[in-house]
C-alpha positions as CSV (number, residue, x, y, z in Angstrom):
1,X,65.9,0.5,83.4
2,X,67.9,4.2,82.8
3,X,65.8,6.6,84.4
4,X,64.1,9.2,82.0
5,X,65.2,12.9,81.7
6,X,61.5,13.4,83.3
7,X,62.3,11.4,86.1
8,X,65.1,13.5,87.6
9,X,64.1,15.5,90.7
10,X,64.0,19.7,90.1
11,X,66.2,20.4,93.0
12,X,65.2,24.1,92.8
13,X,61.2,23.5,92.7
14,X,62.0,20.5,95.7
15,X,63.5,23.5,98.2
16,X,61.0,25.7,96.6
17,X,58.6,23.6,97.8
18,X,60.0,23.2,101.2
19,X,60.0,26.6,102.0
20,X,56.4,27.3,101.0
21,X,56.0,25.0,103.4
22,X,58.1,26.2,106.0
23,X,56.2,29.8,105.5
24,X,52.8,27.9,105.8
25,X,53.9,27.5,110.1
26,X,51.5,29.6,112.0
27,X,53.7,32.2,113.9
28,X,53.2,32.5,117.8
29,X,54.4,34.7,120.0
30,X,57.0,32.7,122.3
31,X,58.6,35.3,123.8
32,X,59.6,38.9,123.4
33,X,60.9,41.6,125.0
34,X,59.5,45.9,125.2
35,X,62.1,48.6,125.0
36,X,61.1,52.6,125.3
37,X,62.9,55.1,124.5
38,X,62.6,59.1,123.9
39,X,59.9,59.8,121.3
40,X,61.0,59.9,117.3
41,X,64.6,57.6,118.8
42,X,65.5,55.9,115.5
43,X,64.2,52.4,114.9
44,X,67.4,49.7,116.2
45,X,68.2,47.8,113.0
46,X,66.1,44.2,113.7
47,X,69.7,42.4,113.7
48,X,71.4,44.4,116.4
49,X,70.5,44.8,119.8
50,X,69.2,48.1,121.3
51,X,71.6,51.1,121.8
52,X,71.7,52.2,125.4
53,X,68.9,54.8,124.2
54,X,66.4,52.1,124.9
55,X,65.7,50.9,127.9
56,X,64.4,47.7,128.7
57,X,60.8,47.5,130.3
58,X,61.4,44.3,131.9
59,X,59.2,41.1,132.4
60,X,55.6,40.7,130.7
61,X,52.6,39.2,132.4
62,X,51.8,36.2,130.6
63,X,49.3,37.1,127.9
64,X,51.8,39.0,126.2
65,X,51.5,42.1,124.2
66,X,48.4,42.9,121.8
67,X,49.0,45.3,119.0
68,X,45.5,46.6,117.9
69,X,44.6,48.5,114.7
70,X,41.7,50.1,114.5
71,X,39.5,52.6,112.2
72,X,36.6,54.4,112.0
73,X,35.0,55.4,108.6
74,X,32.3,57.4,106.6
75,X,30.0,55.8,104.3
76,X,29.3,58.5,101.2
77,X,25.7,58.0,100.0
78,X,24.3,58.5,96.5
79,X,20.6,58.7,95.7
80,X,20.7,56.0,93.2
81,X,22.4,53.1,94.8
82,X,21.5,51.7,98.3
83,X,25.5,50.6,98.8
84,X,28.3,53.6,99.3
85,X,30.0,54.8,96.5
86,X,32.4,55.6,98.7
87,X,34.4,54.5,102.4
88,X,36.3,57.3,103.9
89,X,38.7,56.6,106.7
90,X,38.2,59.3,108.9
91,X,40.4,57.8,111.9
92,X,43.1,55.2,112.6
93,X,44.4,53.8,116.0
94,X,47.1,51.8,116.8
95,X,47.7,50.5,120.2
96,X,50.2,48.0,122.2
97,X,48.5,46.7,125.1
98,X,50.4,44.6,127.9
99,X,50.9,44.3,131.3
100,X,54.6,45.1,132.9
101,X,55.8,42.5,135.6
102,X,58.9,44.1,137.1
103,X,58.1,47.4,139.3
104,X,61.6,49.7,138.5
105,X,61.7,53.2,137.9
106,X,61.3,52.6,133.9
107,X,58.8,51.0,134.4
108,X,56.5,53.3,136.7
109,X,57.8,56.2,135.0
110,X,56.6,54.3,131.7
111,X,53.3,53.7,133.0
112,X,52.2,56.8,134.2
113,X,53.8,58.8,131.2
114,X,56.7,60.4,133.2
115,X,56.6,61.9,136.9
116,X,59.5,62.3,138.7
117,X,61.7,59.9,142.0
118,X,63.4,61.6,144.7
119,X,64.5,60.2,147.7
120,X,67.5,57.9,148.6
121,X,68.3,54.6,150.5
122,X,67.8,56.2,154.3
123,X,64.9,58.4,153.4
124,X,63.0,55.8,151.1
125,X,62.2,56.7,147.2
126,X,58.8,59.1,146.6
127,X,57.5,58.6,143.0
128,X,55.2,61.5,141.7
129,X,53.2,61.3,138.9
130,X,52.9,64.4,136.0
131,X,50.4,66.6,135.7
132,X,47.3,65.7,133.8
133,X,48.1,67.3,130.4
134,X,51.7,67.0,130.8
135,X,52.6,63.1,129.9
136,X,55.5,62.3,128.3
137,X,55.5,60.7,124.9
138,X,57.9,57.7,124.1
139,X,58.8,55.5,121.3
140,X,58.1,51.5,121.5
141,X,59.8,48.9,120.2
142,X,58.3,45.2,120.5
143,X,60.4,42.4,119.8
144,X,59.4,38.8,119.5
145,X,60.5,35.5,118.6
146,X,59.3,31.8,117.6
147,X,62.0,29.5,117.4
148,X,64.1,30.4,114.3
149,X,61.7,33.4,113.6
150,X,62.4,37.4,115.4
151,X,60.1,40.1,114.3
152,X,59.6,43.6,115.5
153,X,57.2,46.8,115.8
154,X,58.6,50.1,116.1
155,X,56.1,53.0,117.1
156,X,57.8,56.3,116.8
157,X,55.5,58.5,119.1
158,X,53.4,56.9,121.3
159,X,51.7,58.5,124.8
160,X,49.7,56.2,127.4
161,X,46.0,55.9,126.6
162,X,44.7,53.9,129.7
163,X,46.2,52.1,132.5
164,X,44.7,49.2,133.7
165,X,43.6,48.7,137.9
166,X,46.3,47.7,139.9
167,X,45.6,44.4,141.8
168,X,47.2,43.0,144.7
169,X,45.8,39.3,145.2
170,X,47.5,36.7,147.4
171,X,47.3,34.2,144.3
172,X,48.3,36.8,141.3
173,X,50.8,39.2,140.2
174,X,50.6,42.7,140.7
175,X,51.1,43.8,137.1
176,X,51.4,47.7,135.9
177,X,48.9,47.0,132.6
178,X,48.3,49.9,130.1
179,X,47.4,50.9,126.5
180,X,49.8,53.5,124.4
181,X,48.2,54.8,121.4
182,X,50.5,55.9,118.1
183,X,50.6,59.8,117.6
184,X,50.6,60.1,114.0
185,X,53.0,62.9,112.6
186,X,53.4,64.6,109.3
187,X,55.6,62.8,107.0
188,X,56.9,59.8,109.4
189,X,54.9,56.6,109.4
190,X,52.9,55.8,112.7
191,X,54.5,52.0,113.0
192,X,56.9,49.6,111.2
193,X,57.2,46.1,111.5
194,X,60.9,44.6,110.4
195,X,61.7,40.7,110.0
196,X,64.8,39.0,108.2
197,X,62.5,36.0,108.0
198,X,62.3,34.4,104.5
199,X,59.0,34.6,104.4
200,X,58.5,38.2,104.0
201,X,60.8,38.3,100.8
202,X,59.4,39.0,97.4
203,X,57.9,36.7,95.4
204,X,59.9,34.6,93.0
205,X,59.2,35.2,89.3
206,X,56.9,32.4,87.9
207,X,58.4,29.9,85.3
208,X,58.9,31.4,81.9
């Protein structure tokens, strides 16, 4: 029997289809790498690799990189209602937390905010911390994949907000962990996230 007009497939609805699909794959973070860079260095385009501006902070401990975003708010009160009639946001923090793996100048003068080497090869190299008050701000950029999938977060200004104990442990890694915190700044937004995956592209207009 001829098939019916009905019964022939919608090619465009079957890929549709598909790539809702494809979207609908939980995203984990494989692996990645952490560049810094001068505070306010413009953000890398996601498709090319850093400029030599950026300097790579080298191997992550194994739990990766946390970005936290955080606020605190002010609940306006009226006399007639028991709920707010209004939620101000009085404060917003954004962090990347992690836990650098490879010791290098970057990445000690990364985790103490700045400070300064001298030395040489006969001598030995002397690392000195700044001057409380006197840490360097950076910009961050975090860039991960999963499979197919790359994304990245790009913090303009950013200082270091904690560093976490140094351990040295027969049986563990002696990791340089800290926190940076976003600086906000007038006119420029605090963090950007960039991905060419599909996923992220605007919605298709419905069916007339």
């Amino acid at each position: 029997m001829p098939s019916k007009p009905n019964d022939i497939p919608d090619l465009t609805k079957t890929a549709a289809l598909a790539d809702a699909a494809a979207n609908d794959v939980p995203i984990i973070g494989a692996s990645g790498d952490l560049w810094a860079a001068p505070a306010r260095t413009a953000k890398p385009a996601i498709k090319d690799a850093p400029p030599a501006t950026w300097t790579r902070l080298g191997l992550v401990g194994e739990d990766g990189v946390a970005f936290g975003n955080s606020r605190d708010t002010a609940d306006i009160m009226v006399w007639q209602s028991l709920y707010a009639a209004r939620r101000l946001t009085t404060s917003v923090e954004n962090t990347l937390k992690f836990a650098m793996a490879s010791w290098s100048r970057a990445s000690m003068s990364f985790a103490f905010a700045g400070g300064a080497w001298s030395g040489d090869a006969a001598a030995g190299y002397t690392y000195t911390p700044p001057a409380p008050g006197s840490e360097e701000e950076r910009a961050v950029l975090l860039r991960w994949v999963d499979g197919t999938f790359s994304a990245q977060i790009y913090l303009p200004r950013t200082v270091v907000s904690e560093n976490e104990d140094l351990t040295l442990k027969r049986d563990e890694g002696a990791l340089l962990g800290v926190t940076v915190a976003a600086l906000g700044e007038a006119g420029a937004p605090a963090w950007q996230f960039d991905s060419l995956d599909a996923r992220f592209a605007p919605p298709a207009a419905p069916d007339a």
